[in-house]
C-alpha positions as CSV (number, residue, x, y, z in Angstrom):
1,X,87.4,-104.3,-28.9
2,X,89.8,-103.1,-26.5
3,X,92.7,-105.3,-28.5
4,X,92.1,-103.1,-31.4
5,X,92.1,-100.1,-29.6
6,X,95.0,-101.1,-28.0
7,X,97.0,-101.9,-31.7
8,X,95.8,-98.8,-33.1
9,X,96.6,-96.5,-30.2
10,X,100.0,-98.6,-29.6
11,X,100.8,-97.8,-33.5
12,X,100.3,-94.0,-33.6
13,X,102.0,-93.3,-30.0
14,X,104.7,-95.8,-31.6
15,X,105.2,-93.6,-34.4
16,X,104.8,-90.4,-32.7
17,X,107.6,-91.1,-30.0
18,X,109.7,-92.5,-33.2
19,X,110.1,-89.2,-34.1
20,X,111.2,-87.4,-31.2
21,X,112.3,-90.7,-29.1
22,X,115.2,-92.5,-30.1
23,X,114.2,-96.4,-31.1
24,X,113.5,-97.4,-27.9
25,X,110.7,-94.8,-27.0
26,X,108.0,-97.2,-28.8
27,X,108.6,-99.5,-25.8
28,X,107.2,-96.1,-23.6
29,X,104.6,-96.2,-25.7
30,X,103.7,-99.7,-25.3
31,X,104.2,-99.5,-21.6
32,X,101.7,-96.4,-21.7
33,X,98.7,-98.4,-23.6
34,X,99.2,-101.6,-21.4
35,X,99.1,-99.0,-18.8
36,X,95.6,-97.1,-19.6
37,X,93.9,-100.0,-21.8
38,X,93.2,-102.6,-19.2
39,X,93.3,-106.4,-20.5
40,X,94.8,-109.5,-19.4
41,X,98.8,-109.8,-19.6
42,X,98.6,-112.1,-22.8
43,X,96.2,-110.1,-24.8
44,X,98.5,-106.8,-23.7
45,X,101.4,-108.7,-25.0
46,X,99.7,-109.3,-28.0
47,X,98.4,-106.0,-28.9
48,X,101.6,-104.6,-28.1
49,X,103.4,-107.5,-30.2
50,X,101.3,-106.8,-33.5
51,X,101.1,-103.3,-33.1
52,X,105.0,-103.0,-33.5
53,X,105.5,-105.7,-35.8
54,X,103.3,-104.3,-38.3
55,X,104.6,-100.6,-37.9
56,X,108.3,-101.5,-37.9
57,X,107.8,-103.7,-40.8
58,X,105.9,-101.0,-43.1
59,X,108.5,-98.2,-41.8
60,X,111.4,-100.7,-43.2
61,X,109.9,-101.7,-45.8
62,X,109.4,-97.4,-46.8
63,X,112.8,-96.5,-45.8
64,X,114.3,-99.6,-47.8
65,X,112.8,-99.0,-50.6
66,X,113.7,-95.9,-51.4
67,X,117.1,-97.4,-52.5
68,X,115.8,-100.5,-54.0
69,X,116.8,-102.6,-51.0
70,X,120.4,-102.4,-51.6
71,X,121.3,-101.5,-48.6
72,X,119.1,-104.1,-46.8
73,X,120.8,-106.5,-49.1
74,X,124.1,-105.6,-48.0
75,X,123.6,-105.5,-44.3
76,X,121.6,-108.7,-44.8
77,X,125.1,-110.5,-46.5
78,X,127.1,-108.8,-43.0
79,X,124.7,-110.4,-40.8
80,X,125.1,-114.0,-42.6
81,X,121.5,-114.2,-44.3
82,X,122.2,-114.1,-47.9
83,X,120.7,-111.2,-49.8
84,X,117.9,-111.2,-48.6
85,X,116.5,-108.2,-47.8
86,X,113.1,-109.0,-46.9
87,X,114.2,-111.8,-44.5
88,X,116.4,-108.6,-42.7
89,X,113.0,-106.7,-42.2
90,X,111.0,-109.1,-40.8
91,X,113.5,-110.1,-38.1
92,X,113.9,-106.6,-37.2
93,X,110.4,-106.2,-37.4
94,X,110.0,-109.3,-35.1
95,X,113.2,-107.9,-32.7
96,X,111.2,-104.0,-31.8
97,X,107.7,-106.7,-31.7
98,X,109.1,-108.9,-29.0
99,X,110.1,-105.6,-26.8
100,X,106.8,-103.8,-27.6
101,X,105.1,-106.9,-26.3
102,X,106.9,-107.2,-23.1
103,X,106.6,-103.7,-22.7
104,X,102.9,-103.6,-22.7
105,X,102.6,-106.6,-20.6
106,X,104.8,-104.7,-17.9
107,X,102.3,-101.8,-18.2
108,X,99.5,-104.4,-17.4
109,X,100.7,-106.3,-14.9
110,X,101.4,-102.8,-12.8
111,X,98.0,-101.9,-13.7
112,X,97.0,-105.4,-11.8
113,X,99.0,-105.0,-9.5
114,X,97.3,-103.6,-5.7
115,X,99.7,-101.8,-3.9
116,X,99.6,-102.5,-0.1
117,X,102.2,-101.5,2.5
């Protein structure tokens, strides 16, 4: 239960600091629900993984289609990967997933974390 919270919270603070953050503020987020939804470091990762996978993906996939995917296609042939538009998304997608997911581990482990002097 506290995995799905976790996703669904990580998504909409995701979003919300996408609009006043620049890219990197989902990574706050994520840090914020590994923070404040204690799990283990793996299942943080996780949540924090999926969460921004998914929302990255669906937010390219809007924005890209817009213009038909041309201009995925074309940064697609500039980064060597054919035209292949839906191959771009999914590694950005997978990019913003893997820093989301380290992110919310970070927040975890400091939430594990005793401090002693």
């Amino acid at each position: 239960m506290k995995f799905i919270i976790a996703t669904i919270l990580t998504i909409l603070l995701a979003f919300i600091a996408g609009l006043y953050l620049p890219w990197w503020g989902f990574a706050i987020a994520a840090f914020v629900v590994g923070l404040l939804v204690h799990q283990r470091a793996g299942r943080s990762f996780l949540a924090g993984f999926t969460s921004l996978f998914l929302l990255w993906l669906v937010l390219a996939w809007w924005q890209s289609s817009a213009n038909d995917n041309i201009l995925a296609g074309k940064i697609a042939q500039l980064l060597g990967i054919g035209n292949n538009a839906v191959l771009l998304m999914i590694i950005t997608a997978f990019i913003a997933a893997l820093v989301a997911g380290f992110a919310a581990m970070s927040g975890s482990f400091l939430r594990s974390k005793p401090v002693t002097k």
